[in-house]
C-alpha positions as CSV (number, residue, x, y, z in Angstrom):
1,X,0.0,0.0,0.0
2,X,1.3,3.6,-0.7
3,X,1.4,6.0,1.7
4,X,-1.1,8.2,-0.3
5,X,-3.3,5.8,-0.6
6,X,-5.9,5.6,2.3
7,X,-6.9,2.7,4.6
8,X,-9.7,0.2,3.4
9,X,-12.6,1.5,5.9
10,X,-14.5,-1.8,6.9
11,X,-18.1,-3.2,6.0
12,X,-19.4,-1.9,9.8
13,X,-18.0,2.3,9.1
14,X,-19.5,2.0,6.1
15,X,-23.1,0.8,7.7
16,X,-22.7,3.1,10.0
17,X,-21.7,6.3,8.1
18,X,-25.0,5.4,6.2
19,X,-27.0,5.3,9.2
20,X,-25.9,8.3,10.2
21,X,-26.7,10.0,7.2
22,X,-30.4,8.3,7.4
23,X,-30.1,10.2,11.4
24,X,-29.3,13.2,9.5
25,X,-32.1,13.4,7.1
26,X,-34.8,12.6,9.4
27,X,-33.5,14.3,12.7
28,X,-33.4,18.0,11.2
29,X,-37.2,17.7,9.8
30,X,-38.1,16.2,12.9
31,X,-36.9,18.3,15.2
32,X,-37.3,22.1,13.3
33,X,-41.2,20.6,12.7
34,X,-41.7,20.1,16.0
35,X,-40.4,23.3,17.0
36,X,-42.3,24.9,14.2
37,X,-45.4,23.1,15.3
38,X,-45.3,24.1,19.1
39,X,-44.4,27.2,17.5
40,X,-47.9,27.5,15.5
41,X,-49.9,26.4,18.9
42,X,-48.2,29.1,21.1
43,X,-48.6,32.3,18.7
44,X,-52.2,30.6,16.7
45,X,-50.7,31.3,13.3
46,X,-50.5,28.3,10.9
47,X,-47.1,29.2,8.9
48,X,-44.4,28.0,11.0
49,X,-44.9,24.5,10.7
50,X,-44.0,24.2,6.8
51,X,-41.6,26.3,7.3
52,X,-39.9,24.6,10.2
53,X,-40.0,21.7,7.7
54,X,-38.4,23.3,4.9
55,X,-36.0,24.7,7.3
56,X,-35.2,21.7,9.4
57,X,-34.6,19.5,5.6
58,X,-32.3,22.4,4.5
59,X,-29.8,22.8,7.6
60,X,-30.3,18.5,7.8
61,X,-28.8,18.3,4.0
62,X,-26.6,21.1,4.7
63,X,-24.8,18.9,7.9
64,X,-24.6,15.8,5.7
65,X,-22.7,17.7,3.3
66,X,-20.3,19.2,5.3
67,X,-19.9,15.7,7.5
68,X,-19.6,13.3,4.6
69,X,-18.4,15.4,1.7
70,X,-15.2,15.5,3.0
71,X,-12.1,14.0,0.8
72,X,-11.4,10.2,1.7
């Protein structure tokens, strides 16, 4: 093997960089929904819940990006 070269990740990082890209996706939703939910019952408006969606999908793609983008 040449120095450059990197390491052979095994099968279990690899499952478990995926499930933590699955955590990703559904967390940000999940959490900025609920937010934006309570949110709606607290003021009575009915906005903030599509856009804690939106916004909790956005920042959730954002930090798989920047965690998994990275160079090997």
């Amino acid at each position: 093997m040449n120095q450059n070269e990197p390491a052979p990740r095994p099968a279990a990082a690899e499952s478990n960089a995926a499930w933590g890209a699955v955590g990703y996706l559904v967390s940000g939703p999940a959490i900025y929904g609920g937010l934006g939910w309570l949110l709606d019952r607290w003021l009575d408006v009915s906005f903030l819940l599509p856009v804690g969606l939106v916004l909790g999908s956005v920042l959730g793609m954002y930090l798989l990006i920047a965690r998994y983008a990275r160079k090997s």
